[in-house]
C-alpha positions, -999 to +999 in steps of 0.1 A: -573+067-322-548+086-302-515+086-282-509+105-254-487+133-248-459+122-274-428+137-285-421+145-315-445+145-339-483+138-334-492+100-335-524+085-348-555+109-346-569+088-374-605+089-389-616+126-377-652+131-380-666+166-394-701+175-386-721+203-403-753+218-396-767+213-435-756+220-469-764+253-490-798+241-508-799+210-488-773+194-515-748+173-496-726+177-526-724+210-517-715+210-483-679+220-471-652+190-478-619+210-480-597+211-451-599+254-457-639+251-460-646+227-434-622+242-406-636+256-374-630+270-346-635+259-305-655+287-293-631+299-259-639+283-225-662+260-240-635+229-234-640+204-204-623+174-201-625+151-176-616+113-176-645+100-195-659+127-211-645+155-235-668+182-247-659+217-267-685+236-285-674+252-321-679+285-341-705+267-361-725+264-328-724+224-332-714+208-292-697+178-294-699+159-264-673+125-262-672+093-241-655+060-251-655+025-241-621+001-245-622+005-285-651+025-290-660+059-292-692+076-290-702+113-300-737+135-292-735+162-318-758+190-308-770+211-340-780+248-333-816+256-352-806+290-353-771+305-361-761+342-370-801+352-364-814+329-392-829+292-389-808+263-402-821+237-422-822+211-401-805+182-425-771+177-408-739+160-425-711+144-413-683+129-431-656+109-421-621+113-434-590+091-442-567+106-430-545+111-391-528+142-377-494+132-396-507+129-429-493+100-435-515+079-454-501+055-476-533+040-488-573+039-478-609+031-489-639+037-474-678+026-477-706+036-470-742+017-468-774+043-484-798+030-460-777+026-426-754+053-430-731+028-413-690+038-430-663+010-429-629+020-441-597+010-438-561+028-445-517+022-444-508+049-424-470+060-410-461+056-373-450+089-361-417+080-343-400+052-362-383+051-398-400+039-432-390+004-429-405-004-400-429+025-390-459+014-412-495+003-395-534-006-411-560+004-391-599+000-394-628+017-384-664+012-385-694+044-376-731+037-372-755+065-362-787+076-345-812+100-340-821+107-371-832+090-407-806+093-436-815+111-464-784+110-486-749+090-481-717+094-503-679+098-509-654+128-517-623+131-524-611+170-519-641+194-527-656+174-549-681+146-536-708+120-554-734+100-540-709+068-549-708+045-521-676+035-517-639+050-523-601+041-527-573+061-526-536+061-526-508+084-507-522+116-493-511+146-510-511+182-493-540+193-483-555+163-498-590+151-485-607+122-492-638+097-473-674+093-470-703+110-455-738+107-443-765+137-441-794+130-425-829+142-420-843+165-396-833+146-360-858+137-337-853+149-306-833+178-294-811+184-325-794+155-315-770+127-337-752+102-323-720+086-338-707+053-328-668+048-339-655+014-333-618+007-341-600-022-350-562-036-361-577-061-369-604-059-394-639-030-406-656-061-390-635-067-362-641-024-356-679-033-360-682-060-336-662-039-311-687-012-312-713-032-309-704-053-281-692-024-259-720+002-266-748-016-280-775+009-277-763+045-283-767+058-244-744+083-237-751+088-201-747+051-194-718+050-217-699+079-194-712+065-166-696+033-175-659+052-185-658+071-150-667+044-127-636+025-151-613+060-138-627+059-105-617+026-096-581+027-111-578+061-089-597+051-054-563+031-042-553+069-036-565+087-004-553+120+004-552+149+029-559+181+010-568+204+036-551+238+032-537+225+001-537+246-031-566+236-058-540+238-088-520+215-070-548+194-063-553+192-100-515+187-108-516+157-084-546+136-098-538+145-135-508+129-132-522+098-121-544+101-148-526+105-183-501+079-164-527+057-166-533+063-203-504+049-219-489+020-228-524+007-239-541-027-240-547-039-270-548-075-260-565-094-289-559-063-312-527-077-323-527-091-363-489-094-358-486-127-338-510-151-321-502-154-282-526-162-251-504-132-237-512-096-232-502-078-256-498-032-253-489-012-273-478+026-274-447+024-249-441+061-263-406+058-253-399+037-220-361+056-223-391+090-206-413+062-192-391+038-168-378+071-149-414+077-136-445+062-155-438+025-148-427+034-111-462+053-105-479+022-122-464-003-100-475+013-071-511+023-079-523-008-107-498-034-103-519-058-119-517-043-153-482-032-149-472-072-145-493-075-178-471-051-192-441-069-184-455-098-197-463-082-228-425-067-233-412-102-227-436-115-254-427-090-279-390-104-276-402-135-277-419-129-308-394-102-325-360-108-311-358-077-292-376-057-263-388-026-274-371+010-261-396+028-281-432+011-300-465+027-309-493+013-335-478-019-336-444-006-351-411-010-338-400+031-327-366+046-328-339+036-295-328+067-278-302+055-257-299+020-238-320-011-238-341+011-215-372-020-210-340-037-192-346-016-162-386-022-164-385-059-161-356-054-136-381-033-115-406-052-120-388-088-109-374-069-074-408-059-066-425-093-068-445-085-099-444-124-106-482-132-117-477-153-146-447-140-155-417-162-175-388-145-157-366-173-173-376-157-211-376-128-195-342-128-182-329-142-220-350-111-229-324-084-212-293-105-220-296-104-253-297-068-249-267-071-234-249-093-258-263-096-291-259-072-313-291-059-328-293-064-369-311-026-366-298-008-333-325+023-347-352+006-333-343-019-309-312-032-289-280-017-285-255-003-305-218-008-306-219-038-281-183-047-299-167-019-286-188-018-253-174-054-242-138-049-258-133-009-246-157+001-218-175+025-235-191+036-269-164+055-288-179+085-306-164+075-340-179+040-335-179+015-366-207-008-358-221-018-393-255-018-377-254+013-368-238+039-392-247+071-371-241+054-336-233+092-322-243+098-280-209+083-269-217+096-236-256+096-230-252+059-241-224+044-223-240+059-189-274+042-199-256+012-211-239+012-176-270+007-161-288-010-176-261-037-169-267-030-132-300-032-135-292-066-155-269-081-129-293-077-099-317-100-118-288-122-126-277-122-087-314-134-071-315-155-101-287-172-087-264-165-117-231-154-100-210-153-130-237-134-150-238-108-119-199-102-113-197-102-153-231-072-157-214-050-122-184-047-137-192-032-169-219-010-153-185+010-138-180+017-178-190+052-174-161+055-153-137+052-188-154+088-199-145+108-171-124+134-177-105+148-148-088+177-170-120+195-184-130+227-164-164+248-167-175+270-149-154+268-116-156+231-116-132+204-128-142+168-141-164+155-167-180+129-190-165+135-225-168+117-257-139+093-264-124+079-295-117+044-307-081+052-299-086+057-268-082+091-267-104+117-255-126+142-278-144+171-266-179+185-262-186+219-239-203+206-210-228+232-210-242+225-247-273+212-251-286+226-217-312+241-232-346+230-254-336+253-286-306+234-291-322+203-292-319+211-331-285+196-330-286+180-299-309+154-313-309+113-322-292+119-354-271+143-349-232+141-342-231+147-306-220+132-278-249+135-257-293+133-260-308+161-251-291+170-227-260+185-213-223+168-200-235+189-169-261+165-166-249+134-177-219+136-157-248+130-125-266+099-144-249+071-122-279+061-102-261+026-090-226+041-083-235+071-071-204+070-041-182+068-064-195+097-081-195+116-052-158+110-047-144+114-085-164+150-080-146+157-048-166+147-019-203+152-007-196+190+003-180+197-036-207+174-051-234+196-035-222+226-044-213+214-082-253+198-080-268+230-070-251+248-095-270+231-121-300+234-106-291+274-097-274+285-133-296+280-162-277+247-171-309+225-165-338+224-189-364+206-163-389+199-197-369+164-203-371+135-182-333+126-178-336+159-153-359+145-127-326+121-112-312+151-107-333+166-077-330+137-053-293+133-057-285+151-025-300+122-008-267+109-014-245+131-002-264+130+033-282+165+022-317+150+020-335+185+025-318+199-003-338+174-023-371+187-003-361+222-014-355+218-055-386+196-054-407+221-043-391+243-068-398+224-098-436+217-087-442+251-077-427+270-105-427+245-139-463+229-132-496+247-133-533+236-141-537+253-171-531+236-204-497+244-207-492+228-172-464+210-177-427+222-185-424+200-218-439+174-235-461+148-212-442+118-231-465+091-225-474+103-189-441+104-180-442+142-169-471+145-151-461+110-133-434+132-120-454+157-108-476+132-087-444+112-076-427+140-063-460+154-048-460+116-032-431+119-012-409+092-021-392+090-053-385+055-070-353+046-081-368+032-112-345-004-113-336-006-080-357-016-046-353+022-034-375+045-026-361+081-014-380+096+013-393+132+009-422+153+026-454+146+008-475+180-009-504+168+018-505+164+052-511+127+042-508+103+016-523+064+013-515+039-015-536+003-008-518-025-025-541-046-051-520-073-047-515-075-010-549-049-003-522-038+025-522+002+030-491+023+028-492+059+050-466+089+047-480+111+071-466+147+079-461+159+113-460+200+116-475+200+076-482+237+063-496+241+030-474+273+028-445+249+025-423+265+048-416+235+071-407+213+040-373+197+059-374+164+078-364+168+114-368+127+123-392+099+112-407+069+122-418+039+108-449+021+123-439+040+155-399+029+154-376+055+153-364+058+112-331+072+102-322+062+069-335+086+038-346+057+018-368+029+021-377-005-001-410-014-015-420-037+010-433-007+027-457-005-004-463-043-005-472-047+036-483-015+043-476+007+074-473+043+084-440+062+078-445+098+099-426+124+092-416+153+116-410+188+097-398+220+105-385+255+084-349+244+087-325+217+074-314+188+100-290+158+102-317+135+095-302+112+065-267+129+066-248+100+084-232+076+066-254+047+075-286+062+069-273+072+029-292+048+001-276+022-015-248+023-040-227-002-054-195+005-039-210+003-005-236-027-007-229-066-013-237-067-047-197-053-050-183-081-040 
C-alpha cells in the first residue's frame, strides 16, 4: 500500500517484501532477517518507472519487476545464478514483514501455509498525518506464489526465525522486525518467482479474493498490459502539439497528469467503517494542497470520477458529521486552515458535476462548516466559529474550547473568508438569498486584519494577527517566507500564519481581489508590491498557497506579467529528474501545477473562472467525457524558445476575444480559443471590462 507524494511523514508502505537469492547452507533459518542484514542497495540507473510498471535491480543482483491491478500487486523476481564469480544455490527466500515506512505498528500476526506458501497477516498500524485518537487503521494482506515448489515456510521475529507457521506481535520496537517467509526450490524457468499481494481493509480473505479475482493466473505481461491500457485511457482526452518543444518538459507535462491521477483513491467497497451504495475514496492527502490545482486538473480531464469524489466527501459527512480537509487510510487527518472540501463541492456544483449527486446533503455538508462548531477542529471543521461570527476574524489569542492551540489568525480568517464565498455562490443558484447575502458578507472578514500602519520593505499595508480586544498584534511580514522556517512556522506552532509569509497572505483574496487592489494602492502599486514577492526571495514556490500568486496580475489588467512568472517557475523549479519538483508533490497537487500552468488557463479553484495564459505547445485539446465536446487553445506565432510568450489578441471560435478570463463552458461545449503572441507585452486584458470577476464588481454584491 502507498500514498502519493505526501507531506510530512511517509504514509502506509505496509507489508514490504524482501527477496534473497538463498540461505548460507540452504538453512532458511539462516538467511538475513534484520533490517541491518537484509538491507540492499538499487544498483544506479537501473530504475524505470512508468505508469504500470516499476522495475529497479539491487546489489544482490535480484530484478524486481512491478505491475498492479485495483488492489493487487504483482512482482517477477529475477534471481542471478551467479553473483561475485561464484554460483548461487538456487533456493530463493522471501519473507514478508509487518511493518510500514512509519513504524507504526500497534499490533500484527501473520501465517503462513507449508504447502502453499500462501502468507495472510493482518496489523493496527498509525496514519501518518492525524493524531493518536483518531489516526489508527487495520489493514490485511494476502501473498501466493509461483514458479517454483516450496521447500520450507516459517516466521521471525528480528534475526531469529522457526519453521512455526504463524506469528503475533505487539507495538514495534526500533529496529524491530517481525513476519513470515517462504523459500522455495530451484525455479523452473528463468530464475523466475512470482508474488501475488492482494490488499484488503477489509479482511486476509477479503485481500485473497481481491487477488484472485483481478490477477487470476500470475501473467505479468497481461497484467501490465492490463495497467497501461487503464493509464492510457484516463490520459488520451489530452492531445498535444509538441513540436519544437523541450523533452523534459514534455515529461513535466504528462507526469503531472499522471501522479494527479493517483490520489484521492477508490476504495469503493473497501470501506469497514460504514455501509453505503456510495463511493467511497480515501487519501485526500490534504485538499487545503489539493483544491488549488488537483481537483481543478481532475475536473477537466476525468470528470466522471471527480463527481464520485464529491459524492464520496458528501457521504463522509453524512456518515461522520464533518467533510474532511485532510483523510488518508480511513482516518480523519489534521485541518490546516479552512473547511478547504467547501470550495471542492462548490467547484464542483458551478461546473455541472451533478451525476448522482445530493446537492441538498451536500449543501448541509458546507454549512455546517460554516456554523457548527466542530467537537475536534484538529481534524475536521473549523475553529473559533464563535469569534468568526461575533468579530470578523480569528483572534490570535482565541478561546475556543475545541481548539486549545487555535494559532494562524491570519492564514485562517483569509481561508475562512473564502470558503464563505465559495459557500454563498452555492447558496445564491440554490436559490437561498438570505444564506448568500449572509456567507458574502463575512467573506470581506479578511478585511478586519488589514493593517494600514505596518511597513516592510518600501511597502505599506498588511494582514496582521489581531487580539480578542480588538487590538492589533504583530508578526514581520517577511517570516516564514522561507521552507527552513517552517520549524516554527508550522500547525502547532504560535504563529499567525501556515507556512507561509504576511507577504503572501496579504494576496490570498481570490473573490475580492478589486478591493485588494485598492487597499494596496491601485493596479500600478499592486503590481509593483506583486512582483516584489516574486523578484526578492520572499516566495518559497515549494508550497501550494504560492501558485495564486502568479496569475494575480490578471487582475490588475497586466495579464502578460502572469505569462512571464509562469514561465519562470516552470522553467527554473521543475525538471525531469527525480527531484523535479520544487517541494513535496502533496497528493499531485505540485505536478498538477506544472501541467495546469503548461495548459494555459489557470482555474480559480471555487469559482467558474478560468484565466487565460499561452499554452507550453503550439496546441492543447481537452475532450469532455461528459459532453465528448473538444476544447482547443491554440497559439498563433508559438516558439518553443518562449520568447513570444505575451498575448497580442485572441479569439474565440473565430469572434474577436478580449477579456483575460473565460468560464468552463468553454471545457463543457468545446471550441477553439486562438491566441496571437508576440515578444512584447500588449493591452490585451488591461481594460476594465475585460478584468475577471471579483466581488465588488459582479452581481453577487448586491
Amino acid at each position: 500500500m502507498h500514498d502519493s507524494g505526501t507531506g510530512g511523514w511517509a504514509s502506509l508502505g505496509n507489508f514490504p517484501l524482501f527477496p534473497q537469492s538463498g540461505c548460507p547452507d540452504g538453512d532458511p533459518l539462516q538467511c538475513h532477517f534484520t533490517k541491518n542484514d537484509r538491507g540492499t542497495n538499487p544498483k544506479p540507473k537501473s530504475v524505470v518507472a512508468k505508469p504500470g510498471y516499476f522495475t529497479l535491480s539491487l546489489d544482490t543482483a535480484i530484478t524486481a519487476d512491478m505491475t498492479v491491478s485495483n488492489h493487487t500487486t504483482l512482482f517477477r523476481f529475477t534471481f542471478p545464478e551467479v553473483l561475485g564469480g561464484e554460483k548461487i544455490p538456487s533456493q530463493p527466500l522471501i519473507l514478508l514483514d509487518l511493518i510500514d515506512l512509519r513504524n507504526s505498528r500497534s499490533r500484527a500476526n501473520a501465517s503462513v501455509d507449508a504447502s502453499s506458501g500462501r502468507i495472510k497477516a493482518s496489523g493496527g498500524f498509525g496514519s501518518s498525518f492525524s493524531d493518536e485518537n483518531n489516526g489508527n487503521y487495520v489493514l490485511y494482506t494476502c501473498a501466493d506464489f509461483a514458479g517454483a515448489k516450496v521447500k520450507d515456510a516459517g516466521v521471525f521475529v528480528n534475526g531469529k526465525a522457526t519453521f512455526s507457521k504463524s506469528i503475533n506481535v505487539g507495538s514495534f520496537r526500533e529496529d524491530q522486525t517481525a513476519g513470515a517467509f517462504v523459500q522455495f526450490k530451484t525455479p523452473d524457468h528463468k530464475n523466475q518467482i512470482f508474488a501475488r499481494v492482494g490488499m484488503s481493509f477489509i479482511s486476509e480473505d477479503q485481500a485473497c479474493n481481491n487477488a484472485e479475482n483481478e490477477i487470476p493466473t500470475f501473467d505479468f505481461n497481461k497484467t501490465q498490459s492490463l495497467a497501461e491500457d487503464a493509464w492510457r485511457k484516463k490520459m488520451e482526452v489530452v492531445n498535444i502539439d509538441p513540436i519544437g518543444v523541450d523533452k523534459s518538459l514534455q515529461t513535466i507535462f504528462w507526469s503531472g497528469i499522471y501522479r494527479a491521477m493517483i490520489s484521492p483513491q477508490d476504495y469503493t467497497g473497501e470501506n469497514p467503517l460504514w455501509k453505503s451504495d456510495e463511493p467511497y475514496y480515501d487519501s485526500y492527502y490534504c485538499i487545503w494542497d489539493s483544491f488549488r490545482s488537483t481537483h481543478p486538473l481532475i475536473t477537466l480531464l476525468d470528470p466522471l470520477s471527480q463527481t464520485r469524489m464529491v459524492r464520496s466527501l458528501i457521504d463522509i459527512y453524512r456518515h461522520e458529521g464533518k467533510l474532511p480537509d485532510c483523510r488518508m487510510s480511513l482516518c480523519k487527518g489534521y485541518t490546516q486552515g479552512g473547511s478547504n472540501a467547501d470550495v471542492v463541492l462548490a467547484d464542483a456544483y458551478i461546473k455541472g458535476l451533478n451525476d448522482n449527486v445530493d446537492w441538498t446533503t451536500g449543501y448541509k455538508a458546507v454549512v455546517s462548516d460554516a456554523e457548527d462548531e466542530s467537537a475536534n477542529c484538529a481534524v475536521e471543521g473549523r475553529g473559533g466559529l464563535r469569534s468568526w461570527k461575533e468579530l470578523g476574524y480569528i483572534p490570535t489569542d482565541d478561546l475556543d474550547p475545541h481548539c486549545p492551540r487555535l494559532h494562524l489568525s491570519i492564514s485562517r480568517t483569509v481561508e475562512y473568508a473564502y470558503d464563505d464565498f465559495c459557500i454563498a455562490q452555492i447558496a445564491k443558484d440554490m436559490q437561498k438569498p438570505d444564506d448568500a447575502r449572509k456567507y458574502l458578507k463575512r467573506s470581506q472578514n479578511w478585511k478586519n486584519l488589514f493593517n494600514e500602519d505596518i511597513k516592510d520593505r518600501g511597502f505599506k499595508g498588511f494582514l496582521q494577527p489581531r487580539y480578542l480586544n480588538g487590538t492589533f498584534g504583530f508578526q514581520t511580514p517577511s517570516l516564514c517566507s522561507h521552507p527552513w522556517e517552517d520549524s516554527y512556522c508550522y500547525l502547532f506552532d504560535n504563529i499567525a500564519t501556515y507556512e507561509g509569509s504576511a507577504w503572501l497572505y496579504t494576496f490570498y483574496v481570490p473573490h475580492e481581489m478589486d478591493s485588494l487592489i485598492t487597499k494596496l494602492g491601485g493596479p500600478d502599486e499592486f503590481v509593483r508590491r506583486l512582483q516584489f514577492l516574486h523578484d526578492n526571495d520572499l516566495l518559497y514556490y515549494g508550497d501550494e498557497q504560492a501558485f495564486l500568486s502568479v496569475y494575480l496580475f490578471h487582475y490588475a489588467g497586466r495579464p502578460g506579467l502572469s505569462s512571464q512568472y509562469q514561465h519562470r517557475y516552470i522553467t527554473t523549479q521543475y525538471n525531469d529528474t527525480v527531484g523535479g519538483l520544487p517541494g513535496n508533490d502533496d497528493s499531485g497537487a505540485m505536478g498538477s501545477y506544472g501541467t495546469l500552468a503548461m495548459m494555459g488557463l489557470w482555474p480559480m479553484g471555487g469559482q467558474d473562472v478560468y484565466l487565460i495564459n499561452p499554452p507550453f505547445f503550439r496546441e492543447v485539446n481537452v475532450t469532455n467525457a461528459l459532453t465528448g465536446k473538444t476544447a482547443t487553445v491554440r497559439n498563433i506565432n508559438f516558439d518553443a524558445g518562449y520568447m513570444n510568450i505575451y498575448i497580442q489578441n485572441a479569439t474565440l471560435n473565430g469572434k474577436l476575444y478580449t477579456k483575460s478570463w473565460i468560464t468552463h463552458d468553454f471545457y463543457r461545449n468545446g471550441g477553439v480559443l486562438e491566441l496571437t503572441l508576440g515578444p512584447n507585452e500588449s493591452g490585451w486584458g488591461s481594460q476594465v471590462e475585460n478584468l475577471p470577476p471579483s466581488l465588488s464588481n459582479n452581481d453577487d454584491a448586491d
